[in-house]
C-alpha angles and dihedrals in degrees: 000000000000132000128228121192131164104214091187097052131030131014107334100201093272097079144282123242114263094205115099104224139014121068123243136213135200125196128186113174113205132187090262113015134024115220126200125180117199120209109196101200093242099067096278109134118187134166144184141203124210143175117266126235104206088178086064103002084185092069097063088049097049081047092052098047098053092044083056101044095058085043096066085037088229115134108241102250091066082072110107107181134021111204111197124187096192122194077191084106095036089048086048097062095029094055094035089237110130128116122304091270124208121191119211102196143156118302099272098018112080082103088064092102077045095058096042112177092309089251142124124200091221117049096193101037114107102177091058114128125208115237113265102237129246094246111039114222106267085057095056107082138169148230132202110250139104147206124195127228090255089054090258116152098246099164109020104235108266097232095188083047087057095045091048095051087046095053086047089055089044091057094050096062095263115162109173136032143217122196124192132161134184122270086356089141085073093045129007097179091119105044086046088052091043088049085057101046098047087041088062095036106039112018095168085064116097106216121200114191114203088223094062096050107036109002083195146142116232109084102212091037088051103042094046088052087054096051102041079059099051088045087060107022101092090045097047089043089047084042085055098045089058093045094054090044091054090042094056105036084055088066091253106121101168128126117277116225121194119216103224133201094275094056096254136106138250140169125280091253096053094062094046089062102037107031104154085074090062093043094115091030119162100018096072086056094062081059087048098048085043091053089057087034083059095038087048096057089031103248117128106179111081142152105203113209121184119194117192144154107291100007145024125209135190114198128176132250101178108171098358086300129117111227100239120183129190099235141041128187118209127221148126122278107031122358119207135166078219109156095214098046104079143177092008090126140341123336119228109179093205133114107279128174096244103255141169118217131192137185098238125105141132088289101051108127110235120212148148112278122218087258092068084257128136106236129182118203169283089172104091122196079202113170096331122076088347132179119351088238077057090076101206105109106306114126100169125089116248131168100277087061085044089051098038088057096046083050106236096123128064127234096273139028139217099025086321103304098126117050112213120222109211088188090055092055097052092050090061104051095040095061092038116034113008095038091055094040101032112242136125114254104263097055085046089054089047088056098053083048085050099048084043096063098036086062091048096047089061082057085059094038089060090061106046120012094048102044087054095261123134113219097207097083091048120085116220123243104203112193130162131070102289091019088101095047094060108025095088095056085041101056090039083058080052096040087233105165102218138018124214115207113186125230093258104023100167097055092029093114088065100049082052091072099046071064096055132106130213120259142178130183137223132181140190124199101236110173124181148060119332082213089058090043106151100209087201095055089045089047094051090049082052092053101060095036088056086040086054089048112048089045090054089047103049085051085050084066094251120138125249095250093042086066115105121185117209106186110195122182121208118229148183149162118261115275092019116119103210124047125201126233117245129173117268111231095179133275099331119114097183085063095041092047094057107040079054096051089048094045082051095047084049095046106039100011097237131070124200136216088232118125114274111229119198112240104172147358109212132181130214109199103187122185112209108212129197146253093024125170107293112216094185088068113124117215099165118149115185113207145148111310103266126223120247102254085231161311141292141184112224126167114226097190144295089297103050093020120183128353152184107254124188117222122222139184124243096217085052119031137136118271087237121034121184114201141289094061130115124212117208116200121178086252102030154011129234128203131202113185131205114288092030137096134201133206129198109218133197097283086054084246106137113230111208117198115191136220 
């Protein structure tokens, strides 16, 4: 039995739209490619990869749309609804590049970002260097004011003071504030007043409260998530003005939503205002797609890794949940949620799907390192100037050229739209890497492959390993791009038994999105014993924040019965400094106290007998849309057993060498596939090693079990 499937029009194995009419459109822009995917509203799914244009990222977009557009042959104003996932806020921080950024604090705190949490993330790492912070010094001024603990005026707010700290600022070429006093989450009198006043006084200047933003307690957590947001906010909001230009010259006048770090969606305006909730936007909504990918086949264990061009990422869906955690710090090397690694980047206290990034992709620059090693990233030669088998300017080896002389990549990529020089390729690793250690160029190649996945595999460990989860009884989901070329030899480093490999892996981020729902998030101070909870005082919290809720969805566009209200409460033990989120099922402390003790079991391994304080009442308002992306959609055709459209030598290593592969399309593969095979698909590759075998299953997602 043979398998058909049109992967350009009609349902492509990762789901159709259920809603009847509008068009829908989901963007992801990577460090190399930009993917789109296209729901038609009537079940037609189409997508497109191109390449990005980090100079303008806008531009690839505006490309890709058009191209998609035509594609589907529908005129661009029958599109409804544009989904982005942007990297515009995570480039920002990485390259240093944000706004010249000014804090306005307490009297005798502006050292607060300075002081930091007194922590390292690496006891025994003396070379370690502590993260230069967003506002240098000299532009961190005071003002005289203060705000007990209990929220009582102590020091009324020096409004000339303020005015004064503001104009000095002014006249340094600051362009965008951050104000953030102390104890201001029990009452914000002050920083409101302070937005006021520098809104009357200095209206060039873009003022970010810390009450707007994280109405929270924890001085140093609070003040460094005010200013992250201040630092990107102008050039995610000027990023967002373009793309709405570009949107609407190009005849598409439907609403933008932006994917932010938590996996949901929000409007445009909310993340130009709040833009340090969108900092790790699009990657958190391949973890979202591959949570209903794995509802949809009935598997609930996953570990979700995403290869692209620049980074790789692992992330945990443990139960049909995603681990979600209330706080991400940003930095170079590997970046993790991870509760017990602190004070490695820059603190952002706002939901994130916990994931573990790497600099490590297709496009990651391999070299020999001053120590005589072979290293890979996290240098990327990303779009510009790219591989060097790219051909456009791009002399050093990466992993592509690595990938394309070992033989696992065709001659094009992305449906045929960059052509690959092998020669290219050869010519690179073997003046970088084989002539200097040695090697011919195809062991030097394999070595790049080797160091690759040894990077990526530490991605996988974070989340797993180190949170006490053994990665064995979870099957791998591999998307992106290059996900699919190295998943097989990744999860065989882990021991991990199977490998699931979506439909459309390599715009499978994006189709996330068309999955996502739309969220905001509220919060209330509620300090004291859980012992001495007032169920009145926490239901009439829960009043204004639902209050809150229901009034910024509806302005989102969602209907009144698509709203949903997940109330959470923080807690801790006495004397602890981080609490931990657990559902709030009502005024009952029996139930709370135990669904903390068992979070904190989960979480530590251990519980205590020491008394549990309240710390905080949140509130999640999610707004369910509808028609999105279906992953239960069967688009199964049986046919005759097709022929591999040929055959391809690729080397797996010293102890297999070098082997006859068939080659096999993706529209038009067997049912049952036994290592070694390669699939090629217009956005990815898949490879299936020797010793393993691959099914394709209802949904057309091929399942690999390995020996």
């Amino acid at each position: 039995m043979g398998i058909e499937l049109d992967l350009e029009r009609g349902p492509t194995g990762s789901g159709g739209s259920s809603r009847g009419s509008g068009a829908r459109i989901g963007v992801d822009i990577g460090g190399t490619f930009t993917d789109l995917v296209l729901a038609d509203g009537r079940g037609g799914v189409f997508h497109r990869k191109v390449s990005s244009t980090p100079a303008a990222p806008e531009a690839a977009v505006l490309e890709g749309i058009a191209a998609i557009v035509a594609d589907a042959g529908i005129d661009p104003g029958a599109v409804t609804e544009v989904v982005h996932g942007t990297t515009v806020g995570s480039n920002t921080l990485l390259q240093k590049v944000g706004a010249r950024t000014g804090l306005i604090t307490t009297q005798g705190f502006r050292d607060v970002l300075e002081i930091g949490r007194l922590r390292t993330p690496s006891m025994f790492d003396l070379q370690w260097e502590k993260p230069i912070p967003l506002v240098a010094r000299r532009h961190r001024l005071e003002v005289p004011e203060r705000i007990a603990a209990d929220g009582r005026v102590l020091v009324p707010l020096d409004e000339a003071a303020l005015l004064a700290a503001a104009g000095a600022l002014v006249g340094a070429g600051i362009v965008s504030v951050a104000v953030c006093f102390l104890n201001s989450y029990r009452n914000p009198v002050h920083e409101q007043r302070a937005e006021e006043l520098l809104a009357q006084h200095f209206p060039q200047l873009q003022v970010t409260s810390s009450v707007s933003v994280l109405p929270e307690a924890k001085e140093y957590e609070r003040t460094s998530t005010t200013v992250v947001n201040a630092y990107v906010r102008p050039a995610l909001e000027q990023y967002l003005t373009r793309l709405e230009s570009g949107l609407a010259a190009a005849g598409v006048n439907a609403p933008l939503l932006v994917c932010n770090s938590n996996g949901a969606l929000a409007s445009s305006l909310t993340a130009r205002e709040k833009p340090v909730f969108f900092i790790s936007s699009g990657r958190a909504a391949g973890v979202v797609g591959g949570a209903r990918l794995g509802a949809a086949v009935e598997i609930s264990d996953l570990v979700v890794f995403d290869m692209g061009g620049t980074t790789a990422s692992a992330s945990l869906v443990h139960a049909g949940e995603l681990m979600r955690v209330s706080e991400y710090e940003f930095r170079a090397g590997i970046s993790t949620p991870s509760r017990f690694i602190k004070a490695g980047g820059y603190m952002m206290s706002v939901p994130t799907v916990d994931v573990a990034e790497v600099g490590s992709g297709a496009g990651s620059i391999a070299f020999v390192d001053d120590g005589g090693l072979m290293r890979v990233g996290p240098i990327s030669a990303g779009a510009d100037p790219g591989p060097a088998c790219y051909g456009i300017g791009g002399a050093r080896p990466t992993v592509t050229d690595a990938n394309l002389v070992l033989g696992y990549l065709p001659a094009t990529l992305a449906g045929g739209a960059r052509a690959l020089s092998v020669e290219a390729a050869r010519t690179a690793i073997a003046r970088d890497l084989a002539t200097p250690f040695g090697l011919d160029v195809r062991e030097a190649a394999h070595g790049v492959r080797e160091v690759v996945n040894a990077n990526m595999a530490r991605a996988i460990r974070a989340v797993t390993v180190e949170r006490g989860v053994d990665p064995r009884d979870f099957t791998l989901v591999a998307i992106g791009g290059s996900g699919p070329v190295h998943a097989a030899d990744i999860a065989r480093q882990l021991a991990m038994p199977r490998v699931l490999v979506p439909a459309s892996p390599g715009v499978f981020t994006a189709m996330g999105m068309l999955a996502g729902d739309v969220e905001r998030y509220f919060i209330r101070p509620l300090p004291g014993r859980l012992d001495a909870l007032d169920a009145e005082t926490v239901e009439a919290l829960l009043d204004e924040m639902r209050v809150e809720a229901r009034a910024a969805l509806l302005a989102e566009g969602l209907a009144e019965d698509a709203i949903t209200l997940a109330p959470e409460m923080d807690l801790r033990f006495r004397g602890q400094e981080m609490a931990l989120a657990v559902a709030y099922p009502g005024p009952d402390r029996a139930a709370l106290k135990a669904a903390y003790l068992a979070a904190y079991q989960a979480t530590y391994s251990y519980v205590s007998n020491d008394t549990i304080e309240t710390v905080s009442l949140r509130l999640v308002g999610r707004g369910l849309r509808p028609g999105k992306l279906d992953f239960r959609t069967n688009a199964r055709r049986d046919g005759p057993v097709p022929e591999p459209v040929g055959v391809r030598q690729v080397y797996f290593g010293p102890e297999r060498g070098t082997l006859d592969t068939p080659v096999y399309d993706r529209r038009a593969c067997p049912a049952r596939l036994a290592g070694p095979a390669i699939v090629e698909g217009a956005d990815s590759t898949v490879v299936i090693p020797p010793g393993a075998d691959a099914e394709m299953d209802a949904h057309l997602n091929l399942l690999l079990t390995l020996a």
